[in-house]
C-alpha positions in Angstrom: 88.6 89.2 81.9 86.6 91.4 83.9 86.6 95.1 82.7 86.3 96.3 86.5 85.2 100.1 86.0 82.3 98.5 83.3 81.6 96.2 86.9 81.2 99.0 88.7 78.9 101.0 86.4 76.9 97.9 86.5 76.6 97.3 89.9 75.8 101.7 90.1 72.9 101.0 87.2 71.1 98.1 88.3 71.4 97.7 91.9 70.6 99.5 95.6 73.2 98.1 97.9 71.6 94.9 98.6 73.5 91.6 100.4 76.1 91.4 98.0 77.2 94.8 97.2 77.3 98.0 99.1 79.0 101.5 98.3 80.4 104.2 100.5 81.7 107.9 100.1 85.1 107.1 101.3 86.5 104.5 104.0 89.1 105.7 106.5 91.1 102.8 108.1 93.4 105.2 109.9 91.7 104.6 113.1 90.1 101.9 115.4 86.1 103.5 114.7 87.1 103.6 110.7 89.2 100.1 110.7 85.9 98.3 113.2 83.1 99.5 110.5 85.7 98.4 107.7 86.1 95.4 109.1 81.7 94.7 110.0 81.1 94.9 106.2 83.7 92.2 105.2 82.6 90.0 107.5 78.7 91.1 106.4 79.2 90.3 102.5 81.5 87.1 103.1 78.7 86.0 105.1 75.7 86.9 103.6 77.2 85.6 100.2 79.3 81.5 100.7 79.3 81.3 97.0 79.8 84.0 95.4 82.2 87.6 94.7 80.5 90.2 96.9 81.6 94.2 96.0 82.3 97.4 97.8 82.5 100.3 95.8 84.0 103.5 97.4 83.9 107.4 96.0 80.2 106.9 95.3 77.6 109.8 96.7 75.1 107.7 98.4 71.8 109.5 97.2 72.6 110.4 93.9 74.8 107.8 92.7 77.3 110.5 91.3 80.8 109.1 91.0 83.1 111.3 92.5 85.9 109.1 93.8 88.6 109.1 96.6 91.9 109.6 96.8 94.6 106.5 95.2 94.9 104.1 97.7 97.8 101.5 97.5 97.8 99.5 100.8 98.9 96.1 99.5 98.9 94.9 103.2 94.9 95.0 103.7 94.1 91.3 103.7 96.9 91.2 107.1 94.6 93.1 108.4 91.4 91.6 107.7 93.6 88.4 108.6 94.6 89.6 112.4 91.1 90.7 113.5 88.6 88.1 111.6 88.2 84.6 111.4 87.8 82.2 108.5 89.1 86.0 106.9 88.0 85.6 103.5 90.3 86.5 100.2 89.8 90.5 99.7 91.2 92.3 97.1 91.0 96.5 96.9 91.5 98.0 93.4 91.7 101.7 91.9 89.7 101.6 89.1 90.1 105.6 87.3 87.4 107.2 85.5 88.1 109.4 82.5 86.1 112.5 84.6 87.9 112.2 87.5 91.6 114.1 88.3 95.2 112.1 87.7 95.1 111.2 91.7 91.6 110.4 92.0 89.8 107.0 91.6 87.2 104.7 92.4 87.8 102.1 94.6 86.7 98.4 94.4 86.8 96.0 97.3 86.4 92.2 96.3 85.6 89.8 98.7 86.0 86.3 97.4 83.3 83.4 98.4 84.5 81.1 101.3 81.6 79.7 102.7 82.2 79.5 105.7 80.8 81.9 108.8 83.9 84.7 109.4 82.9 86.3 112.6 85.6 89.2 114.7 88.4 87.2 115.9 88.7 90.2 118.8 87.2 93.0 120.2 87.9 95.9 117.9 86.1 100.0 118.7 82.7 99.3 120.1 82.1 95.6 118.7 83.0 92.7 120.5 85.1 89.5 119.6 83.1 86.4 118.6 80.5 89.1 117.1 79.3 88.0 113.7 77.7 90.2 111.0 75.4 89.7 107.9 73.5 91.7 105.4 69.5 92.7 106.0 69.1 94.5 102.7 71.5 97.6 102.9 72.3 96.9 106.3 75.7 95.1 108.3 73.9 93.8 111.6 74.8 91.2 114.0 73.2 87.9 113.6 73.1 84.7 115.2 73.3 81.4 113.2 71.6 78.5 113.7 71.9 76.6 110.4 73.6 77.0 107.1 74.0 80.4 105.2 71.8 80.7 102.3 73.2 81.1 98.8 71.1 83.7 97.1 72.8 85.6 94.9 75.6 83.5 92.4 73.1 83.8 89.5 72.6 87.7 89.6 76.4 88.5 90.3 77.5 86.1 87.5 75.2 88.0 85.0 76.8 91.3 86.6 80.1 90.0 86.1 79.5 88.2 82.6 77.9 91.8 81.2 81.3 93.6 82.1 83.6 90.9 80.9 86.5 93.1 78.9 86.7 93.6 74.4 89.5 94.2 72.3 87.6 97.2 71.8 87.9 98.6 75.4 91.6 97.3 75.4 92.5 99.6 72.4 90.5 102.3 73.3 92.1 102.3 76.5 95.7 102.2 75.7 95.3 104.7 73.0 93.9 107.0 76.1 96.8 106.7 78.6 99.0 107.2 75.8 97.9 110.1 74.1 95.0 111.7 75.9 96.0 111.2 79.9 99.9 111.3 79.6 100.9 112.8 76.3 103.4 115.0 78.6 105.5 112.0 80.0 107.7 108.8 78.8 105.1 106.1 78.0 105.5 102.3 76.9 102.6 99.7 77.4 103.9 96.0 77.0 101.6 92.7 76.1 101.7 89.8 78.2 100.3 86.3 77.5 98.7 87.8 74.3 96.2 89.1 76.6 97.2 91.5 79.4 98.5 94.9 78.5 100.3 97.0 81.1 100.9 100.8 80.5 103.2 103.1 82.2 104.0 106.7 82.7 106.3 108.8 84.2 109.3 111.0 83.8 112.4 108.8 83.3 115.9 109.7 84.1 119.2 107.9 83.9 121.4 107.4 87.0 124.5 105.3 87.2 123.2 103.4 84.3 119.7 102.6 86.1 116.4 104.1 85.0 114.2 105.1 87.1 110.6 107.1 86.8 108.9 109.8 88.9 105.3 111.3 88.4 104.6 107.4 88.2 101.3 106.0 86.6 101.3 102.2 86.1 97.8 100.5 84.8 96.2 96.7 83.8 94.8 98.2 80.6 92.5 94.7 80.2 90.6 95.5 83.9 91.0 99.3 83.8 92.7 98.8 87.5 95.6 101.9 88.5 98.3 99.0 89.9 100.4 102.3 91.0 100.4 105.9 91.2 102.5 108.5 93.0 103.5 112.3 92.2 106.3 112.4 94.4 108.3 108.7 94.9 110.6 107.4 92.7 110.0 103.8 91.0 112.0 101.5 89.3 110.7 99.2 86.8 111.8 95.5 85.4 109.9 92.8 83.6 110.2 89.3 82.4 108.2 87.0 79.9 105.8 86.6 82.8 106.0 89.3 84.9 106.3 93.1 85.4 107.7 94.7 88.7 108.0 97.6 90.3 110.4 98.8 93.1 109.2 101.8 95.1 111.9 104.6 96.6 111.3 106.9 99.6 112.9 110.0 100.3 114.3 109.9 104.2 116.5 111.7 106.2 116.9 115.2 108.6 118.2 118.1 108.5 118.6 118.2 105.1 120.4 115.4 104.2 118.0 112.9 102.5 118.7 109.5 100.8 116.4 107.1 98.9 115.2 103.7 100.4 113.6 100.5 98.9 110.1 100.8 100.1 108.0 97.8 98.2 108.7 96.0 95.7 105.2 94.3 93.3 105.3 91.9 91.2 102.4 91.3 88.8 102.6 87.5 87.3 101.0 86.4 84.5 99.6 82.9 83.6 98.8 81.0 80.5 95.1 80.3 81.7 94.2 84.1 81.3 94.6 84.8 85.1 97.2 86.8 87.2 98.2 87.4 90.4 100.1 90.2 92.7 102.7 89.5 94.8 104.1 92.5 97.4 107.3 92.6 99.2 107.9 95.3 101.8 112.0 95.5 101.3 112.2 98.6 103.5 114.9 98.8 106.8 114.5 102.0 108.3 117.3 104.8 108.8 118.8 104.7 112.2 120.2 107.7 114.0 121.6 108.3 116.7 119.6 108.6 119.9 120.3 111.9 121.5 119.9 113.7 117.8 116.3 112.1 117.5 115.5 113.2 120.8 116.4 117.0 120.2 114.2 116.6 117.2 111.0 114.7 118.8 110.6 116.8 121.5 110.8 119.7 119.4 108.2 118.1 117.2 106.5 117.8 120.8 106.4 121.3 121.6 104.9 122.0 117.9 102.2 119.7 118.5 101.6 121.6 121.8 101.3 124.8 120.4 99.0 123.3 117.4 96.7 121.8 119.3 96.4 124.6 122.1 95.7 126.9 119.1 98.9 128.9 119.9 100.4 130.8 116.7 104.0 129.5 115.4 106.9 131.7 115.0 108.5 131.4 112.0 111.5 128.7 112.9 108.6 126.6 113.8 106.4 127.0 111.1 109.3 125.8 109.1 109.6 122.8 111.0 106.1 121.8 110.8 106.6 121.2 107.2 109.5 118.5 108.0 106.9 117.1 111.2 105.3 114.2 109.6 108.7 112.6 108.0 110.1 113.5 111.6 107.7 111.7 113.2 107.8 109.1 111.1 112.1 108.6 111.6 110.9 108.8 115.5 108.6 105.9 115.2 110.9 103.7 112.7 114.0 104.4 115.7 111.5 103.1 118.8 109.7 106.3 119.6 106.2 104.6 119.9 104.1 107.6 120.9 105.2 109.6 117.4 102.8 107.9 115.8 99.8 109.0 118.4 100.8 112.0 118.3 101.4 112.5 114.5 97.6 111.4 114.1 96.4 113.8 116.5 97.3 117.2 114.4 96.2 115.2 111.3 93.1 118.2 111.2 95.0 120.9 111.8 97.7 119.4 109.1 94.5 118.9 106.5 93.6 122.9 107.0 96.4 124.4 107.4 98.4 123.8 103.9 97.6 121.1 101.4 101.8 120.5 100.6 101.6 119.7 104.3 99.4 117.2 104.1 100.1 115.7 100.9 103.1 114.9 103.2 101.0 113.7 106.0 99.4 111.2 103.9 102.7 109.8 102.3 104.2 109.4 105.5 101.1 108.1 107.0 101.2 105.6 104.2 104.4 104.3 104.9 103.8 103.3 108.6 101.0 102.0 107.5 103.0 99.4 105.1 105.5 98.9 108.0 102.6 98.2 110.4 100.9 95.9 108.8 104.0 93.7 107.6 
C-alpha cells in the first residue's frame, strides 16, 4: 500500500511539475473560471500520461516548495463532475492527506488521475475554453494540442519508482496510530479497528448516547495504512457502523428556521475492504431536503434579499439584521433546496464580504456551500 503523504514528499523532493505531476496553492471549484482550469489539468495529465497514475498536489507554495496546505475538502461527488463536462473522463480520486505541522482542519490534498489511454478532450464549452478542446502537458504547462497520432508513454518507469519508494511499513502504521491516539486526539473518544490484517481505520470524536444510538461530533476518521483523512468535521454529527469488511459512516446536518432545527441524513460512506490488499469507497447522498411552506420562505428570502443589498452596496446593518446575516447562508440554502434557484447566485455573491466580515460566519458559508455542492452534483 501506498503511504500517500511519503508520495507526496516524494513527488515535492525529486520533481518540478513536469507531464505527470503538477502542484497548486489551492483549487477553487466554486465557480465556472476555478471549475474550467480544474477541469484543463485533468484532461492535461490523463493525456499526456495513457499508462500511468498522474498527481496533483494542492497546499504547496509554488516557489519554495513549503507545504502549507488547504482547507479539508470532502466532495465525494468530483468524478460527476469531471464525468459531465469531459470525455473518455478518466478515474480521479482526491484525498486529504494531513501532515503532523499542519492545524486539525488543514491538509494536503492529492488528486489521482488513473491511466486510461485514451484522448479525454472538454465534452462542452466551459469559462473561456471551448467544447471539443483538448489539453496536454509541455513541461509545467496545460496547453491545447492537436493530435495526429498516438500519445506517447513516457513516464510509467519514473512514477512506478516514485510509487514503489513510498509503498507503506508496519513501522509507519504503528507510528501513526500511536499519533492519532495519543498525540493528535488525546482529548476525545478514540478506537482504531484492523481490517483484512492490513488496513487500520482510526477515529475520533466526542461520543454521546441518544435513544440508545451513538453518535460522534468533533469527528476525525483516517486510513492509518495511506495516511489519507477519509472524514473530518468540527461541527456535524456522524454516526458510525462497521462489518468484517467494511466501515461506514452516516453524516447529520443541522436544518431548520427560526430556531427550530432538526438533524438530517446527509451521506452516508462506505469504505470496503478486499482480501487482495485493495479497497474501495462507496458514497451515498441520503439527504431529502426540509420543505416549508411557501409564503414563510418567501418572508425569509426576500429578507435575505434586502441583506444582500445592503452588503453589497456597502450600507451598514442595523442590529436585527446583523443577526440575521449569521442565519443567511443556511437560509439561503433552505431557499434553494424548496425551488428558489437564484439563492444560490446570490449566496455566492457576498461570499467576500462573508470571508471578512466574521470567520463563524463563514465557517458557515463553507458548510452550507458544501452541502449544495453534494446535492448539485448528485
Amino acid at each position: 500500500m501506498i503511504n500517500k503523504r511519503l508520495l507526496i514528499k516524494n513527488l515535492l523532493a525529486h520533481n518540478d511539475e513536469n507531464s505527470f505531476y503538477d502542484k497548486k496553492r489551492k483549487v477553487d471549484i466554486s465557480n465556472k473560471e476555478g471549475k474550467a482550469k480544474f477541469l484543463k489539468h485533468i484532461c492535461a495529465l490523463s493525456n499526456s500520461n495513457p499508462k500511468n497514475n498522474s498527481y496533483i498536489v494542492i497546499g504547496v507554495e509554488d516557489e519554495s516548495n513549503e507545504i502549507v496546505g488547504v482547507p479539508f475538502f470532502d466532495d465525494s461527488k468530483i468524478q460527476n463532475l469531471i464525468n459531465a463536462y469531459l470525455d473518455n473522463p478518466p478515474i480521479v480520486s482526491y484525498e486529504n492527506i494531513p501532515f503532523p505541522h499542519l492545524p486539525a482542519d488543514i491538509v494536503v490534498g492529492l488528486v489521482t488521475i488513473r491511466p486510461l489511454n485514451k484522448l479525454t478532450a472538454l465534452k462542452k464549452n466551459i469559462w473561456k475554453y471551448w467544447g471539443g478542446t483538448v489539453f496536454y502537458r509541455d513541461g509545467s504547462i496545460s496547453m491545447p494540442k492537436s493530435f495526429k497520432s498516438e500519445i506517447l508513454d513516457v513516464n510509467s518507469e519514473l512514477v512506478a519508482t516514485i510509487e514503489k519508494h513510498s509503498h507503506n511499513s508496519i513501522e509507519h502504521t504503528l507510528d501513526g496510530v500511536i499519533d492519532f491516539i495519543n498525540v493528535r486526539h488525546a482529548d476525545l473518544h478514540t478506537q482504531y479497528k484492523v481490517f483484512k490484517e492490513q488496513f487500520v481505520v482510526c477515529w475520533a470524536g466526542n461520543k454521546k448516547e441518544v435513544k440508545g444510538e451513538t453518535y460522534f461530533s468533533r469527528v476525525d476518521i483516517e486510513l492509518i495504512n495511506e495516511q489519507v483523512r477519509i472524514f473530518y468535521s468540527a461541527l456535524d454529527e456522524v454516526s458510525i457502523s462497521m462489518t468484517q469488511d467494511s466501515f461506514t459512516i452516516l453524516e447529520y446536518v443541522l436544518l431548520g428556521l427560526q430556531g427550530n432545527n432538526k438533524y438530517y441524513p446527509l451521506e452516508e460512506l462506505t469504505l470496503h475492504f478486499n482480501e487482495n490488499g485493495s479497497y474501495y469507497i462507496d458514497s451515498d447522498l441520503v439527504f431529502e431536503p426540509p420543505k416549508y411552506d411557501k409564503k414563510v420562505l418567501h418572508h425569509i428570502y426576500n429578507n435575505n434579499n434586502a441583506i444582500q443589498h445592503k452588503v453589497l452596496s456597502g450600507d451598514t446593518l442595523n442590529k436585527g439584521e446583523t443577526e440575521d446575516l449569521y442565519n443567511l447562508p443556511a437560509t439561503y440554502l433552505i431557499c434553494y433546496l424548496n425551488g428558489f434557484e437564484s439563492a444560490l447566485e446570490k449566496l455566492e455573491s457576498i461570499r467576500p464580504f462573508l470571508r471578512k466580515f466574521d470567520s463563524k460566519l463563514y465557517q458557515s458559508y463553507k458548510e452550507n456551500i458544501r452541502i449544495l455542492r453534494k446535492v448539485k452534483y448528485n
